[in-house]
Every structure is written in C-alpha cells, then in structure tokens.
N, CA, C and O atoms as a MOPAC input file, in Angstrom:
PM7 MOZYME 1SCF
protein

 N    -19.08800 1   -93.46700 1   -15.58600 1
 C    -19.24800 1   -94.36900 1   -14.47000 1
 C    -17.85300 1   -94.73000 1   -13.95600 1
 O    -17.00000 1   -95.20800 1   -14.70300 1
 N    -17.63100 1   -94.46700 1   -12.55800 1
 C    -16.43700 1   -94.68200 1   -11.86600 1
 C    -16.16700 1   -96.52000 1   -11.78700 1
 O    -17.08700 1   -97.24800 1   -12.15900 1
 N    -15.16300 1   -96.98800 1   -11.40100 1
 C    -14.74100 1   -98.06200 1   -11.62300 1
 C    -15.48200 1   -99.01000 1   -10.49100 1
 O    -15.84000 1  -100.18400 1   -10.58100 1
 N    -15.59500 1   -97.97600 1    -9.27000 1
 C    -16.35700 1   -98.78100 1    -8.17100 1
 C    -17.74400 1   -98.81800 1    -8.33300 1
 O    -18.32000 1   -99.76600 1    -7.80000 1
 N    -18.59800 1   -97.76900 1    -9.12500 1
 C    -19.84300 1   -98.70000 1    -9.36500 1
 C    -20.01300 1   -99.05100 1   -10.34200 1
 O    -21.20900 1   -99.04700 1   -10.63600 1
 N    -18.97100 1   -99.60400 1   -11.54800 1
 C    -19.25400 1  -100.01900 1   -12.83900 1
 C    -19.12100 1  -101.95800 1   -11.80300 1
 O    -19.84900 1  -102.93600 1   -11.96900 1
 N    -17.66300 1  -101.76000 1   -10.63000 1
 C    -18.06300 1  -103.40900 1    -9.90900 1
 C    -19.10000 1  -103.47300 1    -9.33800 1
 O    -19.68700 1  -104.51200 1    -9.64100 1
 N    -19.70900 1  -102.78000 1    -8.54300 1
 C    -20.93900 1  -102.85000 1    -7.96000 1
 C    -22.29800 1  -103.18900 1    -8.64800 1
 O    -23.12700 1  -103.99400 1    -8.22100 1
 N    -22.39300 1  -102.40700 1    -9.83500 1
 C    -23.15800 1  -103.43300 1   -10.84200 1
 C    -22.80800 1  -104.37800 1   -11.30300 1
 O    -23.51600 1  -105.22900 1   -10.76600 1
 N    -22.18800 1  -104.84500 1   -11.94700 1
 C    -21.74000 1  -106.01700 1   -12.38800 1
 C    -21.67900 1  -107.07600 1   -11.47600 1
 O    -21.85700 1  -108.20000 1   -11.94600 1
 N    -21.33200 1  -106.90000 1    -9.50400 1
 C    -21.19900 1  -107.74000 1    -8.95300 1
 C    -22.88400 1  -107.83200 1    -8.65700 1
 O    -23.37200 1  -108.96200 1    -8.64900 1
 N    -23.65800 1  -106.81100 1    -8.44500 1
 C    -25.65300 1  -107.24500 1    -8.42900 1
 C    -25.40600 1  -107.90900 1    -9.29800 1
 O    -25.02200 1  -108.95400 1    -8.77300 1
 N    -25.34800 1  -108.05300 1   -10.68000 1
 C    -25.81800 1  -108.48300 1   -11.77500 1
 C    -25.15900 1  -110.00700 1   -11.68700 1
 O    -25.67300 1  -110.83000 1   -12.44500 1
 N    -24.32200 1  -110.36000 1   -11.03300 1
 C    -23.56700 1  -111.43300 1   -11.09200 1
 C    -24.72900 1  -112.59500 1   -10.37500 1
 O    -24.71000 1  -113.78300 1   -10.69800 1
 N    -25.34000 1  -112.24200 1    -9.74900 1
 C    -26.82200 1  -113.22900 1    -8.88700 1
 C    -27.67300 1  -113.35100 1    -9.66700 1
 O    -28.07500 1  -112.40800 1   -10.34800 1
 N    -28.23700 1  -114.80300 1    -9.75500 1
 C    -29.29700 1  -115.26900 1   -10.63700 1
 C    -30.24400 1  -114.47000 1   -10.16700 1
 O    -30.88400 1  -113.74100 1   -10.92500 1
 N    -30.46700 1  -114.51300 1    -8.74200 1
 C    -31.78700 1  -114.06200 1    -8.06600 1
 C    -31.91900 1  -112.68600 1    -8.28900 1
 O    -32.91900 1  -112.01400 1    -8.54300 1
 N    -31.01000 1  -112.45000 1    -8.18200 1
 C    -31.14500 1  -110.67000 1    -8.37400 1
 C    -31.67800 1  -110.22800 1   -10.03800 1
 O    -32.51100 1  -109.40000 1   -10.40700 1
 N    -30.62300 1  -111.36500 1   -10.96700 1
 C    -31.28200 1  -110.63800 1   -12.41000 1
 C    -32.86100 1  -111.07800 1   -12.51900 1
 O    -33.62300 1  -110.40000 1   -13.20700 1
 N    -33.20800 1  -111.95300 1   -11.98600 1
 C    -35.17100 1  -112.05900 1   -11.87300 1
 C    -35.61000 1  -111.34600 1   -11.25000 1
 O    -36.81500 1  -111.24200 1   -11.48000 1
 N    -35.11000 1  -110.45200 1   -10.17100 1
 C    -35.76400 1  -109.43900 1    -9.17800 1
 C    -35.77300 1  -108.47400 1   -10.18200 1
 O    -36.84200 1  -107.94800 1   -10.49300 1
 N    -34.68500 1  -108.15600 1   -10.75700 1
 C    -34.93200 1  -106.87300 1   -11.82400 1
 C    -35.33800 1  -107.20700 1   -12.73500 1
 O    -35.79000 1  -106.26000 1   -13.37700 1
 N    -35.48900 1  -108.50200 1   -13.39900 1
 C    -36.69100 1  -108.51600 1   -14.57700 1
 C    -38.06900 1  -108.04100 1   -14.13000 1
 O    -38.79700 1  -107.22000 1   -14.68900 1
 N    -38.28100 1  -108.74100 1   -12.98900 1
 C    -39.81400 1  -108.41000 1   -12.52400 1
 C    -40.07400 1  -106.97100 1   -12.47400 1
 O    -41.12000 1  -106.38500 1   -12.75400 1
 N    -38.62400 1  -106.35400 1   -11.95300 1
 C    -39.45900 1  -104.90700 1   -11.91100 1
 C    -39.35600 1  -104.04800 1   -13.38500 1
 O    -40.07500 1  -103.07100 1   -13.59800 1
 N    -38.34600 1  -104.55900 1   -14.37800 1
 C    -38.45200 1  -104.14900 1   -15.62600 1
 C    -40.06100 1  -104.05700 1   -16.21600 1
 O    -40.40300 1  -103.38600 1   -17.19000 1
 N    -41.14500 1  -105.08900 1   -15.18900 1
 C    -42.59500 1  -104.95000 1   -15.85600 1
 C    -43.28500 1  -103.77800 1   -15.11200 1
 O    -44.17700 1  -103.09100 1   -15.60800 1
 N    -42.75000 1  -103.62000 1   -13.80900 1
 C    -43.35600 1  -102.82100 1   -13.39300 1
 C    -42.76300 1  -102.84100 1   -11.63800 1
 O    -42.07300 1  -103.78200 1   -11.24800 1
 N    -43.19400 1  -101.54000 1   -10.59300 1
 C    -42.61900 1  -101.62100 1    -9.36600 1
 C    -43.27100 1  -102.86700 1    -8.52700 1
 O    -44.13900 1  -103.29800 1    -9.28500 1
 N    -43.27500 1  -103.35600 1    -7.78600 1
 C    -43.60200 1  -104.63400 1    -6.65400 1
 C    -42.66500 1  -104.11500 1    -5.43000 1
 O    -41.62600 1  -103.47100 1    -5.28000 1
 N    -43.87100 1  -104.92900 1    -4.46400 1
 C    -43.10200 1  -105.11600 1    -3.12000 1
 C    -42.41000 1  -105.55300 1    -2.04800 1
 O    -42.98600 1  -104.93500 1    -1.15200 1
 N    -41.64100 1  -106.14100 1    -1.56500 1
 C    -40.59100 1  -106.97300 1    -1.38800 1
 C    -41.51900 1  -108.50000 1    -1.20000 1
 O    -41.07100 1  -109.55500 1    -1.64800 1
 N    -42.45700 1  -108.44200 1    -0.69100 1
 C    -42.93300 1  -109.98700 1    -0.99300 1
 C    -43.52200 1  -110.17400 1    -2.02000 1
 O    -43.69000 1  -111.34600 1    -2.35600 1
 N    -44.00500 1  -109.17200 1    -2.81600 1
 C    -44.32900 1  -109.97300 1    -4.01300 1
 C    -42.54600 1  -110.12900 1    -5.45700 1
 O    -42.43400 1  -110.44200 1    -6.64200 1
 N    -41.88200 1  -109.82600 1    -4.69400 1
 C    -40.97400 1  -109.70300 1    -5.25500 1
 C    -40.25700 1  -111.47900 1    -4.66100 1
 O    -40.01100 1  -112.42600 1    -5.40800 1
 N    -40.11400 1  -111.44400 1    -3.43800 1
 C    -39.63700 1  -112.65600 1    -3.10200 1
 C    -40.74900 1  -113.77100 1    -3.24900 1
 O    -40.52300 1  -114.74600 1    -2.53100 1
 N    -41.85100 1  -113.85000 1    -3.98200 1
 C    -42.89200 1  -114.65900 1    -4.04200 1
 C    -42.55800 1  -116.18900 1    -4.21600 1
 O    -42.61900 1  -117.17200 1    -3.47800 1
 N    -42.02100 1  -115.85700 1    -6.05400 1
 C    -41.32900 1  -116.71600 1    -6.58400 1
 C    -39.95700 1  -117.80100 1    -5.95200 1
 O    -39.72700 1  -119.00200 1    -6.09600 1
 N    -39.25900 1  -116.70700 1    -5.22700 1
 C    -38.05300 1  -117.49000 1    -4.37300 1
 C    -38.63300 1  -118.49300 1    -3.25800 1
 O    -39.76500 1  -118.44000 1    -2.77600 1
 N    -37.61100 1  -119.42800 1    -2.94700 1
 C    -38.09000 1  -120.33700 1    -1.83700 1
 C    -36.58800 1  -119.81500 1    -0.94500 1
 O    -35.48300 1  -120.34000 1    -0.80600 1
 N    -37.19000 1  -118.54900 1    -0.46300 1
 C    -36.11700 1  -117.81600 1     0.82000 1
 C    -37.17200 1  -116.99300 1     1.57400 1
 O    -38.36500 1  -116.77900 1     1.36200 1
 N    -36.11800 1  -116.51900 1     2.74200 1
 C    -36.65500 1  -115.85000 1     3.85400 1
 C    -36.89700 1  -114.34800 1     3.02800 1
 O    -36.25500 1  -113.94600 1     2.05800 1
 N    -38.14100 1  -113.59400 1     3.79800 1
 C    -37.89400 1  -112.13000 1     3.59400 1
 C    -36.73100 1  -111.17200 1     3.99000 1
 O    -36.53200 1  -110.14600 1     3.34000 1
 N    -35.99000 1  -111.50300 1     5.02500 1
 C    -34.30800 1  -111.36600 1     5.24000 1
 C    -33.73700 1  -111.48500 1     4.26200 1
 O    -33.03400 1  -110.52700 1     3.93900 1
 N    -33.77300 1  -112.75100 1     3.30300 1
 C    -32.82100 1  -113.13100 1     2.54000 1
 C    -33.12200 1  -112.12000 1     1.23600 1
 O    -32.19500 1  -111.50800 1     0.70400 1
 N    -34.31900 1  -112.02000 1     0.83600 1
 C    -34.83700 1  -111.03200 1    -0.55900 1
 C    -34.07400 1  -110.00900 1    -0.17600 1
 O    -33.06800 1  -109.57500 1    -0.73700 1
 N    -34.67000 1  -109.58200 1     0.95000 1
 C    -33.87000 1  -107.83900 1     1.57900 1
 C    -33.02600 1  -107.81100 1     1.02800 1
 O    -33.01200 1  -107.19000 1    -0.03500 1
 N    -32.05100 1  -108.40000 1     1.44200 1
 C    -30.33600 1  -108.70200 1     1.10900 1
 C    -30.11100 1  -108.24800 1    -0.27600 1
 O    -29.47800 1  -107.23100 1    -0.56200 1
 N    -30.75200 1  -109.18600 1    -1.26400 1
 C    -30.50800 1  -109.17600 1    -2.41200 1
 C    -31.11000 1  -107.67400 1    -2.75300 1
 O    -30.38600 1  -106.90500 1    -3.38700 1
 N    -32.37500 1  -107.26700 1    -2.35500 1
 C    -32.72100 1  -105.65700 1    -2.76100 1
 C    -31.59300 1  -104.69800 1    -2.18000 1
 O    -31.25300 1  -103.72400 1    -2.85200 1
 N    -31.09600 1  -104.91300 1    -1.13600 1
 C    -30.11800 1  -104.14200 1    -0.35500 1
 C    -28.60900 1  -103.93500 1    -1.50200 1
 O    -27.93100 1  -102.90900 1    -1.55900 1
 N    -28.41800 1  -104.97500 1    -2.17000 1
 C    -27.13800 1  -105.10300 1    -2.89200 1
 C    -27.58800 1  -104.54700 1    -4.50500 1
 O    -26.78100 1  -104.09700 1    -5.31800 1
 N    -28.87300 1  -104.68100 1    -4.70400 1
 C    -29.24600 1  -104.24300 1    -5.85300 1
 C    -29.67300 1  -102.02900 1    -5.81900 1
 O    -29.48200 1  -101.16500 1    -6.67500 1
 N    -30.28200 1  -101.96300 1    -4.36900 1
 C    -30.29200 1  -100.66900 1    -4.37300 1
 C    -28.32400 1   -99.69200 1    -3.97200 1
 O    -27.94700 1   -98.54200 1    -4.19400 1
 N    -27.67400 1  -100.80300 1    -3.39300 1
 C    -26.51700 1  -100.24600 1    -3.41900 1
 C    -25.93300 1   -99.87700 1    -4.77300 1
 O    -25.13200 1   -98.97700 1    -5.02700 1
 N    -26.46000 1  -100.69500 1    -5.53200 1
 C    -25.76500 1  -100.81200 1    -7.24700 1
 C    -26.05900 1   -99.30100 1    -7.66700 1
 O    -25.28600 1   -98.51800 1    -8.21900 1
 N    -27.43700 1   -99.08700 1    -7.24400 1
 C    -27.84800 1   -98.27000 1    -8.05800 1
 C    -28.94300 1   -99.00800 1    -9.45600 1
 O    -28.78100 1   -98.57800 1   -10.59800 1
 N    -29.59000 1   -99.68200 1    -9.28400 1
 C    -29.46500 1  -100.18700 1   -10.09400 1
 C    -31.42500 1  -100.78600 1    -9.60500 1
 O    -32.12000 1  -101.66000 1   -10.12200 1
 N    -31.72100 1   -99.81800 1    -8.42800 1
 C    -33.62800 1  -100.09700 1    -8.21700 1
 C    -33.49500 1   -98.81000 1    -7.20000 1
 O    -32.49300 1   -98.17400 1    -6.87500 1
 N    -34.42800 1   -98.70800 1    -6.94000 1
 C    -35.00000 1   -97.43200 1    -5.33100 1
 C    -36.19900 1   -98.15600 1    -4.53700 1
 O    -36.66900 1   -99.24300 1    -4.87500 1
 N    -36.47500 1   -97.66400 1    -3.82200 1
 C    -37.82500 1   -97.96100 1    -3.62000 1
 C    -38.39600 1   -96.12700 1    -3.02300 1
 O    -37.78700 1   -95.08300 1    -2.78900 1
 N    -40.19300 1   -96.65100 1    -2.97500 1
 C    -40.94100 1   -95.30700 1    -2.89500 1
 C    -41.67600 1   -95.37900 1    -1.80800 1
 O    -41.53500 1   -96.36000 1    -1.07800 1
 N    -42.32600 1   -94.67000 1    -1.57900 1
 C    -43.37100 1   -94.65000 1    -0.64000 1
 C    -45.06200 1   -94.46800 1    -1.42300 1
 O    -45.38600 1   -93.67800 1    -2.31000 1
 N    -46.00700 1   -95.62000 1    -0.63800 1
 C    -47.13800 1   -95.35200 1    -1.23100 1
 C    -47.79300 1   -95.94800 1    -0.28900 1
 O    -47.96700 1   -97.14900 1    -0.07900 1
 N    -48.32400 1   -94.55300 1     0.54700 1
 C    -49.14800 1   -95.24600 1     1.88400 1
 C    -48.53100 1   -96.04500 1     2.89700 1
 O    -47.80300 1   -95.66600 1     3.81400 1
 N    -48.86300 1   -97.04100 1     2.65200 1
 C    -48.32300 1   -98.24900 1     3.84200 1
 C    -47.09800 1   -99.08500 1     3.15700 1
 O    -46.19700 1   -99.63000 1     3.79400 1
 N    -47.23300 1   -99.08000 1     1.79600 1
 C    -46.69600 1   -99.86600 1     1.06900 1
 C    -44.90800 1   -99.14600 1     0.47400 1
 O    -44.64100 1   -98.01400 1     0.07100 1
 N    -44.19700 1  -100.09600 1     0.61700 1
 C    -42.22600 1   -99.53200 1    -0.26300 1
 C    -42.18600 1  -100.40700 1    -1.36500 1
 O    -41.48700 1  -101.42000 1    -1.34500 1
 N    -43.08600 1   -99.99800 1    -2.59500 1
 C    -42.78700 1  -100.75300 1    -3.32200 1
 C    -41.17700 1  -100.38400 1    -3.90500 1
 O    -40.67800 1   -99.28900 1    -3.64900 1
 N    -40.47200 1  -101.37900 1    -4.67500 1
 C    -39.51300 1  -100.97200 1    -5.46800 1
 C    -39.44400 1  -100.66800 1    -6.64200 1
 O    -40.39500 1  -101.19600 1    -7.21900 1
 N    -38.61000 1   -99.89300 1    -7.57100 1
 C    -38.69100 1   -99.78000 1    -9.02900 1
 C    -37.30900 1   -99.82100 1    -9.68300 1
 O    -36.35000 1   -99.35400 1    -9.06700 1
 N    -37.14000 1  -100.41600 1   -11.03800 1
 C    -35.73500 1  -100.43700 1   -11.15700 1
 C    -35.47800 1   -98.97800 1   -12.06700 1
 O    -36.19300 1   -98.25600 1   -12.76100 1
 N    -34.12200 1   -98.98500 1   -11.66900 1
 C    -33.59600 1   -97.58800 1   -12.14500 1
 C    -32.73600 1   -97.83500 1   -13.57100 1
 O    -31.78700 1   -98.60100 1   -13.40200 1
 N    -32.85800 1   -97.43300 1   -14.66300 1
 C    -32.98100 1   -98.18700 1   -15.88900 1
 C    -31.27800 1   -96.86500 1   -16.54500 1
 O    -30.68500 1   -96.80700 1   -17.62300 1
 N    -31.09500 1   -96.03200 1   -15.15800 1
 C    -29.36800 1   -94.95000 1   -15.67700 1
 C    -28.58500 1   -95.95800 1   -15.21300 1
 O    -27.97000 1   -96.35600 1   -16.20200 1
 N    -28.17900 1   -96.75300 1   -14.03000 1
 C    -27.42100 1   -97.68800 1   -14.11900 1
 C    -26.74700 1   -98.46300 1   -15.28000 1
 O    -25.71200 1   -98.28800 1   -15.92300 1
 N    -28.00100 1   -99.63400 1   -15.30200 1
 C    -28.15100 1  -100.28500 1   -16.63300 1
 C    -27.48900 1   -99.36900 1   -17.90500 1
 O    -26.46700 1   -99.93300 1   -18.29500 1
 N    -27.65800 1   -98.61600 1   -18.36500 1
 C    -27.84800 1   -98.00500 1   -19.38700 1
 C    -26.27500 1   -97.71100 1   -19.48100 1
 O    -25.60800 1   -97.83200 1   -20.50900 1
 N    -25.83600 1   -97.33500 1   -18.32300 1
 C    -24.39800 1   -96.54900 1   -18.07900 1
 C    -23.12600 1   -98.00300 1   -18.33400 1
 O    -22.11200 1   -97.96700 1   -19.03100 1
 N    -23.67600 1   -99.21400 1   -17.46200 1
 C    -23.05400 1  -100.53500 1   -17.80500 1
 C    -23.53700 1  -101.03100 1   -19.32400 1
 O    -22.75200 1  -101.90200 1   -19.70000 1
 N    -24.24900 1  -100.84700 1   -20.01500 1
 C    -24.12900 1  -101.01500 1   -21.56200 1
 C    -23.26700 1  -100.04000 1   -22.62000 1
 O    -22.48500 1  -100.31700 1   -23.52900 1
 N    -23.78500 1   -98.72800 1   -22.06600 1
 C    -22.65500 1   -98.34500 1   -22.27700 1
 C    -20.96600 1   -98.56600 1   -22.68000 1
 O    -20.31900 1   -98.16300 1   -23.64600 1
 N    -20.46300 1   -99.63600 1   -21.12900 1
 C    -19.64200 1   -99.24000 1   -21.25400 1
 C    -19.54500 1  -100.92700 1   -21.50500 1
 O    -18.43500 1  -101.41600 1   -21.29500 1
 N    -20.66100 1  -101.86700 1   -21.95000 1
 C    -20.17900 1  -103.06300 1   -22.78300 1
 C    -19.83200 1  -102.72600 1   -24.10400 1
 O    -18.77300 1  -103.23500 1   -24.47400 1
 N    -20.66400 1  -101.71300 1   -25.27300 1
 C    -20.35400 1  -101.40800 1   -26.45400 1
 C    -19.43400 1  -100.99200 1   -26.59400 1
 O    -19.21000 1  -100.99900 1   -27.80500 1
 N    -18.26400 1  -100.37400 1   -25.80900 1
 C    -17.38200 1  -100.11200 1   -26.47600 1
 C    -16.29800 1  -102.00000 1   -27.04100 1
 O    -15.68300 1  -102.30800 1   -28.06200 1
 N    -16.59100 1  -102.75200 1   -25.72600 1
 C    -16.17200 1  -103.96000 1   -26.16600 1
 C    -16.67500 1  -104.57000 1   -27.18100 1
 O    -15.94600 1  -105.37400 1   -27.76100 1
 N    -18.30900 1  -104.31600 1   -27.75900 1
 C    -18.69700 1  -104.92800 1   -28.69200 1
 C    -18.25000 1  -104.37500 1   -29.78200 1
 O    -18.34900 1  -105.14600 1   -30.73700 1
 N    -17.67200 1  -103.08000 1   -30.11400 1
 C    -17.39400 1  -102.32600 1   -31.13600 1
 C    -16.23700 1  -103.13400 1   -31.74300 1
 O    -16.13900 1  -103.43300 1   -32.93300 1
 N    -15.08500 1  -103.54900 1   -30.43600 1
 C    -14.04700 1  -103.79500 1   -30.24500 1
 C    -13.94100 1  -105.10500 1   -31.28000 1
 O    -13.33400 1  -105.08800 1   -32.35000 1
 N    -14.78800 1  -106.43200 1   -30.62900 1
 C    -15.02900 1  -107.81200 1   -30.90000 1
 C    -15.15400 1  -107.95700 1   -32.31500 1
 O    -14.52500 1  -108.67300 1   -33.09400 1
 N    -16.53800 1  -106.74700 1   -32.59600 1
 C    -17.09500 1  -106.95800 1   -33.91100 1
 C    -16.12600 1  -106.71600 1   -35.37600 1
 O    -16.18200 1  -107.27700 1   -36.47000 1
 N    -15.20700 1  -105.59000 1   -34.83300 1
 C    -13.96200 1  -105.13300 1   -35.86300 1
 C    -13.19900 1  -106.40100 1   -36.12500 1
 O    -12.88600 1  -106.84600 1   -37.22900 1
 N    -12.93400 1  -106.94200 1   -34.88100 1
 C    -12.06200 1  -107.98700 1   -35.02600 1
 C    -12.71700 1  -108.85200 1   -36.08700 1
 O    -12.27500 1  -108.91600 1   -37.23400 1
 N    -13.77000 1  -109.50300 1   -35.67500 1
 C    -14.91700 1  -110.63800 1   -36.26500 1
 C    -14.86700 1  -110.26900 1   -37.02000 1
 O    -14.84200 1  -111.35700 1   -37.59600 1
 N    -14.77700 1  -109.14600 1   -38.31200 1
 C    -15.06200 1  -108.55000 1   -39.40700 1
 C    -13.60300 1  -109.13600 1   -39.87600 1
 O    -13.69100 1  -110.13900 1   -40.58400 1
 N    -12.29200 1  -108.67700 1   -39.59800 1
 C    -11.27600 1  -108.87700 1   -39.84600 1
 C    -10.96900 1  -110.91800 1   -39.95300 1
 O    -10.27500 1  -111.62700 1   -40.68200 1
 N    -11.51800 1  -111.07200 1   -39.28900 1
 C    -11.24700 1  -112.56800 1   -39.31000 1
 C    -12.09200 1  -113.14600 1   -40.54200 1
 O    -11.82000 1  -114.06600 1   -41.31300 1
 N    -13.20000 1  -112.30700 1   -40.47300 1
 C    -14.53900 1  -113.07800 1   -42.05200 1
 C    -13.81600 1  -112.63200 1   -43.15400 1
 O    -13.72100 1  -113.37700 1   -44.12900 1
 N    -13.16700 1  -111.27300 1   -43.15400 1
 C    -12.23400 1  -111.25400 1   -44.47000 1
 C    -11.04500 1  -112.09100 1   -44.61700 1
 O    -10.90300 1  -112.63300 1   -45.71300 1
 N    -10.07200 1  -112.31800 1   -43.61600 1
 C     -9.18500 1  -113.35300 1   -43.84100 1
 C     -9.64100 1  -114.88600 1   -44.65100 1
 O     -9.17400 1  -115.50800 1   -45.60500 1
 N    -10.91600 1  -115.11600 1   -43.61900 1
 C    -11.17100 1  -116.59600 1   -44.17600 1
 C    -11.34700 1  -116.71800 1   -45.37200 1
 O    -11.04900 1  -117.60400 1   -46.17300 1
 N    -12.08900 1  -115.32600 1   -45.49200 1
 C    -12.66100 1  -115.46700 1   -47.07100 1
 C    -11.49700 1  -115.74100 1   -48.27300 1
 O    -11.36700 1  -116.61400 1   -49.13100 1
 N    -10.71400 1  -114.53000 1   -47.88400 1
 C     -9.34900 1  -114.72900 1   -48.43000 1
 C     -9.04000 1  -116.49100 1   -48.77100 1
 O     -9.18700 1  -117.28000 1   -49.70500 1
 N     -8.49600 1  -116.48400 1   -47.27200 1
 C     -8.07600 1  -117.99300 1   -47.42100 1
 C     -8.82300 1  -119.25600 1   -48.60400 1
 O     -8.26700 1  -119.91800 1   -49.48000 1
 N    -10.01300 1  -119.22300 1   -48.24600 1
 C    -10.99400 1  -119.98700 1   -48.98700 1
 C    -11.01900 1  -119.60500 1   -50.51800 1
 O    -11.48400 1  -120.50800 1   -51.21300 1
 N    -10.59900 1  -118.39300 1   -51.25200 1
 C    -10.96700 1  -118.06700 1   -52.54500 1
 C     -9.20700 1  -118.45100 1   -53.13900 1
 O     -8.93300 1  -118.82500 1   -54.27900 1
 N     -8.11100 1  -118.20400 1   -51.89000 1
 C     -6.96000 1  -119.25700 1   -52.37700 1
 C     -7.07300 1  -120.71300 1   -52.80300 1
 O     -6.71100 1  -121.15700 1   -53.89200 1
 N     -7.83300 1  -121.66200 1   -51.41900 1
 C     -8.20500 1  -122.73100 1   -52.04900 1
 C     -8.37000 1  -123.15600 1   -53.03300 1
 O     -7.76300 1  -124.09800 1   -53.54200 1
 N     -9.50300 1  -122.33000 1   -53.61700 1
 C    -10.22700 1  -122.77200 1   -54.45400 1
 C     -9.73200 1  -122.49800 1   -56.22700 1
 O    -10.43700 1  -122.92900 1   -57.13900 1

C-alpha cells in the first residue's frame, strides 16, 4: 500500500460517521438511506461521507435493479492492518523488554 492511500484510509477512518457506515456494512450491503437512517443529516451529507469512504477504497457500490446498494471492501482494511502489525510487533517487543526489566528491578528489591 502506497503512502497516499495508506492517508486516504486512515483519513475515512478518522470520521465517527464513517466508522458506523462501515460497521453497518461489515453486516451486510445497504443503501444510502438506509445507511444514513441512523444519522440526523441530509442525503448530500451521507453521500459525502460514502464518496470519501469509496475514494479510500475502502466500500463500492453495485447495481441491483433500481437499487446502488453499497458493500464494504474488506482488501483495504486488511492492507491498513497490515501495516498496523508491524507497529504492534514493534510495541509488544518493547512491552516485553520493559516486563523483564521490572521484574528484574523488583526481585533486586526484594
């Protein structure tokens, strides 16, 4: 993942509204009003937020008849965890290193 859409997700993901738009579709696809149901905004305003979330990469929408429902696209996601574990790998070494120090420390104490 290039640097400009590792920001581009992260900046979708940065909106409350947006991470409930993609929970909802984590259950399944919906359509922009049942998607903006829950919100107290305009259907303009949902757009927006689907507009910044399909820029991410990160939903599509389909065609079915009359209906665009949306669905979220779960390679995004996957590609931005990705590239959180390498920080968690990072943290956890450390955290490991610090539980042995203390321990250290504490069996001096004592």
């Amino acid at each position: 993942m290039n640097d400009a859409t590792l920001d581009a997700v992260f900046a979708a993901l940065a909106d409350p509204t947006r991470r409930a738009i993609l929970a909802r579709l984590a259950r399944g696809n919906a359509t922009v009003s049942e998607l903006g149901a829950p919100f107290d905004m305009t259907q303009p305003a949902i757009s927006k937020h689907l507009r910044v979330l399909e820029n991410a990469g990160l939903i599509s929408r389909s065609r079915d008849a009359q209906r665009r429902p949306r669905r979220i696209e779960p390679k995004r996601l996957a590609d931005a965890n990705q590239w959180l574990e390498k920080y968690k790998k990072l943290w956890e070494t450390r955290y490991k290193g610090l539980d042995t120090l203390l321990e250290e420390m504490q069996k001096g104490e004592a």
